[in-house]
Phi, psi and omega in degrees: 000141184231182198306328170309311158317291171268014175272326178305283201308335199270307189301319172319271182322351172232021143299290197309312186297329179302330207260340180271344174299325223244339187267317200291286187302342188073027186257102208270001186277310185263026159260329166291298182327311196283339183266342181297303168275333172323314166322298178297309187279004162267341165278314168306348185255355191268308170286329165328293181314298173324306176338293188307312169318312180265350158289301169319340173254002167276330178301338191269000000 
C-alpha cells in the first residue's frame, strides 16, 4: 500500500463522519464538504491504486 492510497482511505472515512456530522447538526454546507472530500479521497485512492498497479508490473 502506498501513501496515496492510504491518505485517499483516510480522507474518504473522514468524508463520511463529515457529511453524517453535518446531517446530525442540519448544516447542509458540512454535508456537501464532507461529501465533497469523500470525492477527493477516493480519487486520490484511484491514483494510489494506479500507482501500485504499474510498480508491480514493471517489477515482472
Amino acid at each position: 500500500m502506498n501513501k496515496d492510497q492510504v491518505k485517499g482511505t483516510i480522507k474518504d472515512a473522514a468524508g463520511k463522519v463529515q457529511e453524517k456530522a453535518g446531517q446530525v447538526v442540519g448544516s447542509k454546507t458540512q454535508q456537501v464538504a464532507g461529501i465533497n472530500k469523500q470525492i477527493e479521497g477516493q480519487a486520490q485512492k484511484v491514483v494510489g491504486d494506479i500507482t501500485q498497479a504499474v510498480k508491480e508490473a514493471s517489477r515482472k
